[in-house]
C-alpha positions, 0 to 999 in steps of 0.5 A, a space after each residue: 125871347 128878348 125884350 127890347 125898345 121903348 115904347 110911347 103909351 097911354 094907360 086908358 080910362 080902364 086902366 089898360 095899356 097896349 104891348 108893343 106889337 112886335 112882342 103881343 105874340 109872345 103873350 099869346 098864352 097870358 102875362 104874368 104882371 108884378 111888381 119891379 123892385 123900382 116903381 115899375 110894372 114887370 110883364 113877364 110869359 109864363 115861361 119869363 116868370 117861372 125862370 124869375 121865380 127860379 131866382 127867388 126860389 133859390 133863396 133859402 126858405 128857412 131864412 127870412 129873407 127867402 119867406 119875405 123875398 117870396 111873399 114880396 114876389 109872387 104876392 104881387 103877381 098877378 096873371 092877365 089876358 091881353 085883350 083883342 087890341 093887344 092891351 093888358 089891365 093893369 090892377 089899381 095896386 100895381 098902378 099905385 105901385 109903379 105911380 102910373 099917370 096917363 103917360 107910360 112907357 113900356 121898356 124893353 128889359 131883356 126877359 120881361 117888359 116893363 111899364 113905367 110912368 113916362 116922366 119918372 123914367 124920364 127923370 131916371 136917365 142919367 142913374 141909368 146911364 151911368 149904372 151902365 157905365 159903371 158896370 161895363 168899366 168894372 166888367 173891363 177892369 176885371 177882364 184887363 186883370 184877368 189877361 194880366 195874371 194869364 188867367 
């Protein structure tokens, strides 16, 4: 499944958050929530966290990069149930993790949902934008080259 959107929330006086109902089926066997590497909240399926955790997994575990990358990700995973309203809880470090306020954001970002605090995000808007940018001109640059050597 492919997550995508922007969603308005608020994380209520119990520390939950409503998932976007057009999404709550894919979590009907749970959610896997972790820390992003930016101050963020990642909501993963079983299946989503297992395919990023391939990620992690192929850093070799002989080096320190691969124990700290591990320790780092499946260290602060922690597995939740969405409640009858479709909400999920979210603990307090992941909440202090991401900065969370009352006013949150859940993005669609492909192979997971993200929680954001509204206004951080909001700040972030033109770093996004222009990561964009800078990605697809870099991708165009690289294609141009390509068609240009008959490669």
């Amino acid at each position: 499944m492919t997550f995508y959107g922007t969603y308005e929330y608020q994380l209520d006086d119990r520390n939950r958050v409503a998932l976007p109902p057009a999404f709550r089926d894919a979590y009907d066997a749970g959610a896997v929530l972790a820390t992003g590497v930016e101050p963020c909240v990642l909501v993963y399926t079983p299946s989503g966290f297992e395919k990023a955790g391939a990620a992690i997994e192929a850093i070799p575990i002989e080096t320190e990069d691969g124990r700290e990358a591990r320790r780092d990700f499946y260290g602060n995973a922690f597995p939740e149930k969405k409640d009858a309203q479709g909400r999920i809880l979210l603990r307090g470090m992941l909440i202090t993790h991401a900065g969370l306020r009352k006013d949150v954001l859940v993005i669609g970002a492909g192979d997971c949902l993200e929680i954001w605090d509204r206004p951080t995000y909001e700040a972030r808007a033109a770093e996004r934008e222009a990561a964009r940018r800078n990605r697809l001109a870099q991708i165009g640059e690289r294609k141009a080259a390509q068609q240009g050597t008959g490669a």
